[in-house]
C-alpha positions in Angstrom: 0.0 0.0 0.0 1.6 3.1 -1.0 1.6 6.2 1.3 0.4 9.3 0.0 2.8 12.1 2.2 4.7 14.4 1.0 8.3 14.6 0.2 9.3 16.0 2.9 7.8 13.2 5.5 10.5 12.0 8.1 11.0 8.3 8.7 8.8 6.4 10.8 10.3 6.4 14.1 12.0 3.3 15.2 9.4 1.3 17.8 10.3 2.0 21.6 11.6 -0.3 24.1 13.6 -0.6 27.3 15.0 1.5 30.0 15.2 4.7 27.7 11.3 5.1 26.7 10.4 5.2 30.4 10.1 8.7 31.7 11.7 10.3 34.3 9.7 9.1 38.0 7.4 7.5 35.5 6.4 4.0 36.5 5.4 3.0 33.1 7.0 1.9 29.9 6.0 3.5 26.6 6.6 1.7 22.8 5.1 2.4 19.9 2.9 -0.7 18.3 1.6 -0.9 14.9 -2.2 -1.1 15.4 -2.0 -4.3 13.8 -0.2 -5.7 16.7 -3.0 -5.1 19.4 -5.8 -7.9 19.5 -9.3 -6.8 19.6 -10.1 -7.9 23.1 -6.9 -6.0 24.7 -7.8 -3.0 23.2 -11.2 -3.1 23.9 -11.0 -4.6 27.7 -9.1 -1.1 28.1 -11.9 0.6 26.6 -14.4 -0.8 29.1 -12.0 0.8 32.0 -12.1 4.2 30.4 -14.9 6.1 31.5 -15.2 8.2 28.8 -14.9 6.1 26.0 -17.6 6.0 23.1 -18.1 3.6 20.5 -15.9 5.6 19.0 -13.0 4.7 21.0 -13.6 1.1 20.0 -11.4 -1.6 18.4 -13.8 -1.9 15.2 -13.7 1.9 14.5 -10.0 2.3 14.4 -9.8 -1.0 12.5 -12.5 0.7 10.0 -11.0 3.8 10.0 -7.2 2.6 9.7 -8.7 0.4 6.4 -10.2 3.1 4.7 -7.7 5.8 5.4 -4.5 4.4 6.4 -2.7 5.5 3.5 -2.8 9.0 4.5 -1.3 8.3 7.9 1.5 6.8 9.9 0.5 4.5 12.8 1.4 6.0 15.6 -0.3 3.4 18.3 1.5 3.5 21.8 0.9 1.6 24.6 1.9 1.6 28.5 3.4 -1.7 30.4 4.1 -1.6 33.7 7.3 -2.9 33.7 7.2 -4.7 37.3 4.7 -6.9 35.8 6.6 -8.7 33.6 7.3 -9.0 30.0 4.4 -10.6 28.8 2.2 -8.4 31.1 -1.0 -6.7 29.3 -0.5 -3.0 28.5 -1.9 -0.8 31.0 -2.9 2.1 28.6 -3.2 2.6 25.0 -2.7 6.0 23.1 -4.9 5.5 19.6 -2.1 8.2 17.6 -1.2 8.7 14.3 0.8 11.3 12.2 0.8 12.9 9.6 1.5 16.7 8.0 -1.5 18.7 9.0 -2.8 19.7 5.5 -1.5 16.2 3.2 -1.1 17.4 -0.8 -3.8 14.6 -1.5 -6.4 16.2 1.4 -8.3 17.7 -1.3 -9.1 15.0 -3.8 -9.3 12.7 -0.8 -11.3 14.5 2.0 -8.9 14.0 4.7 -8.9 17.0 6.4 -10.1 17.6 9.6 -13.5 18.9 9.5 -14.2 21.7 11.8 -17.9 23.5 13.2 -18.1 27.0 11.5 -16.7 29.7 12.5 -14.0 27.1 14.1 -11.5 30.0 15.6 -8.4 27.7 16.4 -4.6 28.0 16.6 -3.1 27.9 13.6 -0.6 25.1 12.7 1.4 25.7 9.8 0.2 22.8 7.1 3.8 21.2 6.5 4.2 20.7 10.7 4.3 17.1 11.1 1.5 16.6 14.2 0.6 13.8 15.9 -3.5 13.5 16.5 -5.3 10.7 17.8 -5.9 8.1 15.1 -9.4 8.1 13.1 -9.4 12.1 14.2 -10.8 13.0 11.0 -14.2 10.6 11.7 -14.5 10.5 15.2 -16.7 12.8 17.2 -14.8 12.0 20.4 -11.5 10.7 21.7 -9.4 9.8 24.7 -6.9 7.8 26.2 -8.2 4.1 26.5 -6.8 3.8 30.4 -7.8 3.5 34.1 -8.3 7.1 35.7 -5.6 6.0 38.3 -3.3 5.4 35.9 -3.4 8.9 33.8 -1.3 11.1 35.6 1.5 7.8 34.7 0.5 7.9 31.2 0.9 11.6 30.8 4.4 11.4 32.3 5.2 9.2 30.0 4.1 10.7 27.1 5.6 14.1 28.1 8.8 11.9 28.7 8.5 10.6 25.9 8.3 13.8 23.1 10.6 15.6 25.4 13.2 12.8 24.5 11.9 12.5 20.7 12.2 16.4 20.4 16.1 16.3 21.9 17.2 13.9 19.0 19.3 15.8 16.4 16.5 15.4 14.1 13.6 15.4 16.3 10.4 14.0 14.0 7.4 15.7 15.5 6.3 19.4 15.3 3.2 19.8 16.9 0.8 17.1 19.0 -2.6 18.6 18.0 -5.5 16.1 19.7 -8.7 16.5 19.4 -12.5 15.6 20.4 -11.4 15.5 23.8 -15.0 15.7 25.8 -15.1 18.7 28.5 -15.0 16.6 31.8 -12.7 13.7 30.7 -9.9 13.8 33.1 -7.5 12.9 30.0 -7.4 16.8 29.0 -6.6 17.6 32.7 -3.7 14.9 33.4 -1.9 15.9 29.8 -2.6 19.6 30.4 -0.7 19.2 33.9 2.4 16.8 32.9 2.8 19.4 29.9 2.7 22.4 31.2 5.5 21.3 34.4 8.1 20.8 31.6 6.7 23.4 29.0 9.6 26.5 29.5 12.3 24.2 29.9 11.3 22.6 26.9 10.7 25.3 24.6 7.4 24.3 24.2 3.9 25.6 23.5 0.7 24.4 25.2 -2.6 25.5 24.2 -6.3 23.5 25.7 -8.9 25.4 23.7 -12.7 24.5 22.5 -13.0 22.8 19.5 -16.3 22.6 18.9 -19.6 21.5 20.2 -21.8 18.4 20.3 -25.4 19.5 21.3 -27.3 16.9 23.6 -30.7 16.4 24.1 -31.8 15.5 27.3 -34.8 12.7 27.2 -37.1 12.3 30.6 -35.8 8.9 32.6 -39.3 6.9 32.8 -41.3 9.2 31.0 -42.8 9.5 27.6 -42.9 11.4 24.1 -45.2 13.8 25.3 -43.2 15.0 28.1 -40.1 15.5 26.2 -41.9 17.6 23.8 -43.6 19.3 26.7 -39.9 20.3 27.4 -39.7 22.5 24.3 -40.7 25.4 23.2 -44.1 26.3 22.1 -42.6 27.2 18.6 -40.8 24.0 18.4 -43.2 21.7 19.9 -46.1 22.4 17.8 -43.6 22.5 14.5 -42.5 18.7 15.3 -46.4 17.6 15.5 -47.8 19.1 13.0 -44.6 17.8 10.8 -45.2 14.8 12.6 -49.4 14.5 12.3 -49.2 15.5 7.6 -46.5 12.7 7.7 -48.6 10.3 9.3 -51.6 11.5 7.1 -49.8 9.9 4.3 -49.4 6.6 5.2 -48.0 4.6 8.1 -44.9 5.9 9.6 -42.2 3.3 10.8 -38.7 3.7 11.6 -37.4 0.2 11.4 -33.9 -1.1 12.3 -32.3 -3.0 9.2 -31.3 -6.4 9.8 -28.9 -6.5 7.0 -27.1 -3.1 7.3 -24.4 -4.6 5.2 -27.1 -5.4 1.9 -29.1 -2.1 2.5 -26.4 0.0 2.8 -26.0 1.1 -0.9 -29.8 2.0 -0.2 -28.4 4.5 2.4 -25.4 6.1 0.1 -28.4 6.7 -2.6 -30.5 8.7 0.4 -27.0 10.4 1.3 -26.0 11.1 -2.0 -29.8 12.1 -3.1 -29.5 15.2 -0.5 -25.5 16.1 -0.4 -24.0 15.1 -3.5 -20.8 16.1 -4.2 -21.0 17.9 -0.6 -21.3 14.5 1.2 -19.7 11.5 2.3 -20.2 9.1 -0.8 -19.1 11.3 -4.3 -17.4 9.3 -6.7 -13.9 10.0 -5.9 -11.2 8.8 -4.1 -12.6 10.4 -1.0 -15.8 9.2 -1.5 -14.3 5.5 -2.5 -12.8 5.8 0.7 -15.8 6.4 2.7 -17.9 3.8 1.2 -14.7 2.0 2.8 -15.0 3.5 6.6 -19.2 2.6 6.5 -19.1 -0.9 5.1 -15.6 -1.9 7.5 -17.5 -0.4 10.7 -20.5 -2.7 10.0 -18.3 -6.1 8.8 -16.7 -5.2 12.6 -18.9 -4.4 14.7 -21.2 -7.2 13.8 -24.9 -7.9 14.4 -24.8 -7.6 17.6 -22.4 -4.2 18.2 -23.4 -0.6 18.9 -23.6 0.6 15.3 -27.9 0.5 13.8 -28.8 1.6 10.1 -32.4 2.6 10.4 -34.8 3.6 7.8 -37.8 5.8 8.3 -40.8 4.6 5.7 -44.0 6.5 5.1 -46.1 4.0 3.5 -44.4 1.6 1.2 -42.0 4.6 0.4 -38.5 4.8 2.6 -38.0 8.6 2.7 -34.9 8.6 4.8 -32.4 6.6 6.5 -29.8 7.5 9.5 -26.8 5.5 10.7 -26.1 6.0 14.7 -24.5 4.2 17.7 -26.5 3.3 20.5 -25.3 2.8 24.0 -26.9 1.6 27.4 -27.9 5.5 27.7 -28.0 7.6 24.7 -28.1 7.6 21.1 -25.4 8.8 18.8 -26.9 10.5 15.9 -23.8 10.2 13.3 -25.1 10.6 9.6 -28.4 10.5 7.8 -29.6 10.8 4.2 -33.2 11.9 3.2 -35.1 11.8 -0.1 -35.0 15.4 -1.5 -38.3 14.6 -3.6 -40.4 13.6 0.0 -39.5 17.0 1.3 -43.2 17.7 1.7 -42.9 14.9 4.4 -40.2 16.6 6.0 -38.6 13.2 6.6 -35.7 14.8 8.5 -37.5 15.7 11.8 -40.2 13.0 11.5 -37.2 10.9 11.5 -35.5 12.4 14.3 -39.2 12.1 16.4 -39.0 8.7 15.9 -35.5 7.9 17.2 -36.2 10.1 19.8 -39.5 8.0 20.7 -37.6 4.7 20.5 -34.8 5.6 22.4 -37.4 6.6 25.6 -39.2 3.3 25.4 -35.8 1.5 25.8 -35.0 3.9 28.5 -32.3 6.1 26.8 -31.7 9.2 28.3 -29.7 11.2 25.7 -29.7 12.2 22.0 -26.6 13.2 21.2 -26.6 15.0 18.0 -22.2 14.8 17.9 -20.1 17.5 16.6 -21.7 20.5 14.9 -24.1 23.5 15.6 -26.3 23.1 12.7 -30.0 24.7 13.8 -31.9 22.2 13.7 -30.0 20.3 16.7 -31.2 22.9 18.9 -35.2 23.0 18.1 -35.0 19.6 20.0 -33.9 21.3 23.1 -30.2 20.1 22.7 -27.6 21.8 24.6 -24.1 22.3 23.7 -21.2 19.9 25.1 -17.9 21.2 24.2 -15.2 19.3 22.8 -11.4 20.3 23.4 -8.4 20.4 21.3 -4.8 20.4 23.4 -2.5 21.8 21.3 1.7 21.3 21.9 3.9 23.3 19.5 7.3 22.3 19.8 9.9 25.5 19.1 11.1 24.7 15.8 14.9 26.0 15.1 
């Protein structure tokens, strides 16, 4: 597989090992491990220690991700051993990192970039700095450190340790570490922001933790009904959704149904998503495009029947007028893409669509809709409210 960087790309670095990688009055051990390395069950066992990780923090996802867009990245995966276990001991953390230039020549024919909310007012990066980001930043809504709290303020110093000794080298191979999607509340930013900023003037370094963007949430009523989440709203809003709701229903039987074979109906979604975004969605026919037909058909060959990722279509009558691809977890939903049949706009398949996901997940006793990254309008006339996502940025002094 050939690697689409430009000429200027340093070498991979060499993986990590013994006494040298550990960092100063750190207790753990950091080397770099192809992704390829990790079995699913150690990565996602760590997952189920983190409390902050989503689906997309998942074994499957990165797999999916690193298939479909792998060639515009270096694997950058690092784990954590305690040492005093043993060799053969289990990692104790894992870092999910890749890297890359921030702005690749083939980013435009390929979609790569990192997508930001508008009006995204960040620190700047010049586009030929070689960064280090979490892996699968570019389609993930949210990141972190796959690691027991106790053992962050370890993994920090150890990472710190780590660049600090990367950055020494005579030809150090890192510019920035830019990571993203890092959820307000996750101790992760804290426990980096900390082990950075105690060796930031000695090293030359700078640290920036700044909002990214924002994810709105809709909150859903624990043990109650439809009703009284729409009794929530506003008057405005609330009587918008029914009557949307009530002309839908007047023309046929409304159903959103969960597909049982997301892999064979899945072209029927790309036609929905490419009906109302063409070349501004997901699915064109180029390489980018190519490669997110990829990501889509990889998550659901991985996470199976049985995982966290649904395809759902909403049907008015015999007619499907819209279909939307989302996580689910034991609380909330995760609203990640949808497609809707620009010729049923009269149904306004969009919000009846988003009623009914909202009515299934309070029968099964979901108490969020998360709408993920973006501040698009229409997130908000379902009473969402914005979580903010961080970015923690670390510019190293470039001479």
């Amino acid at each position: 597989m050939t690697l689409l960087v430009t000429a200027s790309e340093p070498a991979c670095p060499a993986p990590l090992g013994g006494p040298d990688s550990a960092a100063a009055g750190s207790r753990l051990t950091l080397e770099r491990r192809p992704f390829s390395s990790i079995d699913r069950a150690t990565w996602d066992r760590l997952a189920a220690l983190t409390p902050w990780a989503t689906p997309f923090s998942s074994w499957a996802f990165h797999r999916a991700w690193w298939d479909a867009y792998g060639p515009n990245a270096h694997d950058e995966t690092t784990v954590l051993i305690d040492p005093r276990a043993g060799a053969a001991a289990d990692p104790v953390a894992i870092l999910p990192l890749m890297h890359r230039h921030e702005v690749e020549e083939s980013d435009a024919a390929q979609h790569t970039t990192l997508r930001h909310g508008r009006d995204a007012a960040l620190t700047a990066v010049p586009p030929t700095a070689t960064a280090i980001f979490f892996g699968a930043s570019y389609h993930a809504d949210y990141a972190t450190i796959l690691a027991a709290p106790a053992d962050l303020p370890a993994v920090a110093d150890a990472l710190v340790g780590d660049l600090h000794r990367r950055s020494s080298a005579a030809d150090p191979d890192w510019d920035a570490l830019d990571l993203r999607r890092l959820r307000c509340g996750d101790p992760v930013a804290d426990a980096l922001a900390g082990a950075f900023r105690a060796v930031e003037m000695d090293a030359g370094w700078t640290l920036n933790l700044e909002r990214e963007d924002v994810c709105p949430v809709a909150a859903l009523p624990a043990g109650g009904t439809m009703d009284d989440y729409l009794g929530s709203l506003g008057k405005k809003e609330r009587h918008e959704i029914r009557r949307k709701v009530r002309r839908a229903e007047a023309a046929g039987e409304v159903i959103l149904t969960e597909s049982r074979a997301p892999l064979d109906d899945l072209g029927t979604f790309i036609d929905l998503h490419q009906a109302k975004w063409g070349a501004d969605g997901l699915f064109p026919p180029t390489p980018g495009g190519n490669q997110s037909r990829v990501l889509f058909r990889r998550l659901f060959e991985l996470f199976g029947a049985d995982g966290p990722l649904r395809l759902s279509f909403l049907t008015v009558g015999d007619r499907r007028v819209a279909a939307g691809v989302h996580f689910e977890t034991a609380d909330r939903v995760l609203y990640y893409n949808a497609g809707v049949d620009p010729d049923a706009r009269d149904l306004s398949p969009g919000v009846v669509m988003v009623e009914r996901f909202t009515r299934r997940a309070i029968e099964r006793g979901q108490t969020a809709m998360d709408f993920l990254r973006g501040d698009e309008p229409y997130k908000y006339e379902w009473g969402a409210v914005d979580e903010p996502i961080q970015r923690l940025l670390v510019r190293r002094e470039v001479r």
